[in-house]
N, C-alpha and C positions, 0 to 999 in steps of 0.2 A: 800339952807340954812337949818339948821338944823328943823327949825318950817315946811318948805315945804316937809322934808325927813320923819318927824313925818306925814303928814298927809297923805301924798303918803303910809305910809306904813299904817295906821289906816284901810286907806278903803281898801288897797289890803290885808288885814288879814282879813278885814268883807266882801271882796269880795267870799275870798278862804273858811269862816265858812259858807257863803249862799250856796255854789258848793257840800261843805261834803253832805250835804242831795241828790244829785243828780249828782255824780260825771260822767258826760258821755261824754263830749269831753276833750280824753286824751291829743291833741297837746295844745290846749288852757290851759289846770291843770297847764302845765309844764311850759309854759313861765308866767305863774300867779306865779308860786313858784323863776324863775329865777328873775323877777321883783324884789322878795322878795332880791333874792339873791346879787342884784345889793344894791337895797338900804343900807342892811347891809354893805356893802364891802365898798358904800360911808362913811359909820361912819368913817372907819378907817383914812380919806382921811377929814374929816373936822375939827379934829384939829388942820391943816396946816401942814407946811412941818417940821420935827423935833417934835412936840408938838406930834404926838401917837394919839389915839383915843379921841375921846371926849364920856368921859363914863356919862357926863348926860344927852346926847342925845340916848345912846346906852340903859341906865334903861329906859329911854321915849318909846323906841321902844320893851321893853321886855312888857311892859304891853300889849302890842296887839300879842306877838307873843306865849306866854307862853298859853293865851288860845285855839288856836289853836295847838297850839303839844300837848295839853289834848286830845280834839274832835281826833285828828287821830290817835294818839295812845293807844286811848282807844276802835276803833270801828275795828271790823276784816272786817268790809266791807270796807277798807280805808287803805290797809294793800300795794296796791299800791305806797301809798303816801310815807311810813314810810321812806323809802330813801333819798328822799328832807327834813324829817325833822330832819335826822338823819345831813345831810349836812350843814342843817339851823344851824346847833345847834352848832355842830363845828365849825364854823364861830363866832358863838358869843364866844365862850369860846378863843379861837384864838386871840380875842379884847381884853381878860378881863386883867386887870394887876395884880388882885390877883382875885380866884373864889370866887364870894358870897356863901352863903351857900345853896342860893337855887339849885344851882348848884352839889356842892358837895353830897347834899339830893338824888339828881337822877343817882350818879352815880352806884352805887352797881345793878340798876334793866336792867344797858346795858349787865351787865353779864349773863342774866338769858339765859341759852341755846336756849328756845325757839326763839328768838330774832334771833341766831343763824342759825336756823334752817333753815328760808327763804334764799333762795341763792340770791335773789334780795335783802337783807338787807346788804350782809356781806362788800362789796367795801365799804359803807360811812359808817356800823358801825367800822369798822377799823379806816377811816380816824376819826370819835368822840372818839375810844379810844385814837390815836396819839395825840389827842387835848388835852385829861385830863391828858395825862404821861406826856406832858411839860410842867403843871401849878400845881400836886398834888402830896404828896407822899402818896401811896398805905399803907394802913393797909395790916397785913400777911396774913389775908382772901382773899382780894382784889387781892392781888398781885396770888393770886394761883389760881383765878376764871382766872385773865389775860393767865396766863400761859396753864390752860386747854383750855381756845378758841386759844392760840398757836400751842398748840399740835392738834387740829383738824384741823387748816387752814394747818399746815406743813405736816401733812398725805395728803392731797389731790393734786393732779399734776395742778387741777383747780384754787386752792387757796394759793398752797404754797406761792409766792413771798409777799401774804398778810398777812401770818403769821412773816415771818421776817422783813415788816414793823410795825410791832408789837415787836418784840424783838431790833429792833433798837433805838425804839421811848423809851423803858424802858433804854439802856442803854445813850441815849443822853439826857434824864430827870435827870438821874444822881439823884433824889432825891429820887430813892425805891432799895436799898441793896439786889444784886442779888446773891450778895457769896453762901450763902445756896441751891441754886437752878443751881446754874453753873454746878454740874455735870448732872444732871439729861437736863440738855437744852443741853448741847455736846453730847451727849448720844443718845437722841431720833436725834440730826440732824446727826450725822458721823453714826447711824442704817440707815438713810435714803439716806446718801452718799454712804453708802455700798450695799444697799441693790436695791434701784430704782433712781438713780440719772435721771433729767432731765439735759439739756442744762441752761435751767430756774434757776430749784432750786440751780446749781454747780455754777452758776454768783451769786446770791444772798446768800450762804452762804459762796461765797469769800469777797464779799465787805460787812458784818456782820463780819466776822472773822476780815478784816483790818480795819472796823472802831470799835472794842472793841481795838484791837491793840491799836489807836489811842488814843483814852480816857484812857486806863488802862496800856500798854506798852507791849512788849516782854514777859517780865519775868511772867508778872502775866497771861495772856495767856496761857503762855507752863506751866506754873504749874498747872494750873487748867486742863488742858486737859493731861500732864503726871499725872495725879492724879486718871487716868479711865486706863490708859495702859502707859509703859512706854516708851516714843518715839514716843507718838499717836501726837503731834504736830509737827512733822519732816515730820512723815508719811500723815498726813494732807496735808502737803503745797508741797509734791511729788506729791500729788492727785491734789490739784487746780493750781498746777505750771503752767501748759499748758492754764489753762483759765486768764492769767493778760493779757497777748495783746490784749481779747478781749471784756475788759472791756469799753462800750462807755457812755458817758456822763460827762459834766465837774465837777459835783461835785463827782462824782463815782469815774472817774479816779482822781482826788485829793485825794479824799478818798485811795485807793489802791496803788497812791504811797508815799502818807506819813509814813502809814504802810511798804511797801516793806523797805523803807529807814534805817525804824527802824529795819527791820529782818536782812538786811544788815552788817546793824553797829553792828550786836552781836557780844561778845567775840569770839575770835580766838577756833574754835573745836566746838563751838554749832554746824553750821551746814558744811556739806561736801563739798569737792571741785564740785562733780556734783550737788550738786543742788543750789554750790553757783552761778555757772557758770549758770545753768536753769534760776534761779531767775533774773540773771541780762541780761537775754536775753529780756525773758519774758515780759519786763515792760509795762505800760499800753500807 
């Protein structure tokens, strides 16, 4: 019940703020924080089936949660934790049907590099920025702090795949206008296709490349990317031609062949007999 979900989480939030002072058995921390993680996930699940969350149970449970992601993210000795509350957090925003403003208040200081800096932050601050690009649209500030944590995660062979779920999750938001910034994001990823491609990064900047296709279509694709060189969207899809067959996963490869369909169907002379004939081997 929603009163027994509230109490359950009262004491495991006064449980985990008595631990801050003494944080020493790490197996026990972590399933204190999943416990957490459980109750929340029930929110979503008690306003029956069809009905969506029940967001007066879900404010009931922000009062005991919000003071605890103060206590840990304000102490460097608890720098541990920030992971879990990075995941807590996204979780609730994931619930929300529009952000309150408390919400929207804290998001500018997930930008701040240091944050960044911890390699044990960056997997769940990733997944809280995917949280906030599908409930918010970005000011121009905002939107070019995102783009600089883009451009570091996609330099690295460690973190790439997490920076493109990052340019994914802005173009499936669909609510922050990326036209201005389109050159300069094809730019820094075909330097990176060119210059040190992984296995990794050539699978994830195919299915990015077919799911913009998908949302924006053919034409506005190849314009933006013949807009840096002319022909560079031909010469693109010679380069990832060989990687569609081995695209796995069911929305991946849905992803990459609704795209292929639509490169397909272009006008007669966009592209060539061999790479029309490539493309239609190829498929996923």
């Amino acid at each position: 019940t929603p009163e027994l979900t509230a109490e359950c989480m009262k004491h495991a939030c006064g449980k985990l703020g008595r631990i801050c002072k003494n944080p020493t058995n790490s197996n026990f921390n972590h399933y204190m924080f999943e416990t957490v993680a459980c109750l929340i996930r029930s929110v979503g699940e008690a306003g029956g089936a069809g009905q969506g969350c029940n967001l007066n149970l879900l404010r009931n449970l922000e009062q005991y949660l919000f003071p605890l992601f103060k206590v840990v993210l304000g102490e460097d000795d608890l720098e541990d934790w920030q992971p879990y509350i990075f995941q807590i957090w996204s979780q609730l925003i994931e619930l929300q049907e529009k952000l309150p403003e408390v919400y929207t208040q804290i998001f500018p200081p997930l930008l701040n590099p240091v944050l960044w800096e911890r390699g044990g932050n960056r997997v769940a601050l990733v997944r809280l920025l995917q949280a906030y690009l599908q409930k918010q649209q970005l000011a121009p500030q905002q939107l070019l702090g995102v783009l600089g944590i883009f451009q570091k995660l996609i330099a690295s062979k460690a973190h790439e795949q997490q920076g493109f779920y990052i340019l994914n999750a802005l173009v499936e938001g669909g609510s922050t206008d990326l036209g201005a910034h389109l050159a300069q994001i094809w730019s820094l990823l075909c330097q990176r296709l060119q210059t040190s491609p992984t296995p990794k990064f050539t699978k994830h900047f195919l299915i990015f490349l077919a799911f913009f296709i998908d949302k924006h279509g053919v034409s506005v694709v190849m314009n933006s990317l013949d807009s840096l060189q002319q022909g560079l969207f031909l010469q693109i899809l010679e380069v990832l031609a060989p990687n569609f067959s081995s695209i796995t996963g069911d929305v991946e490869i849905k992803i990459v062949c609704v795209a292929l369909v639509k490169i397909l169907e272009c006008p007669p002379g966009v592209l060539s007999e061999p790479l029309f004939s490539k493309l239609c081997k190829k498929r996923p």
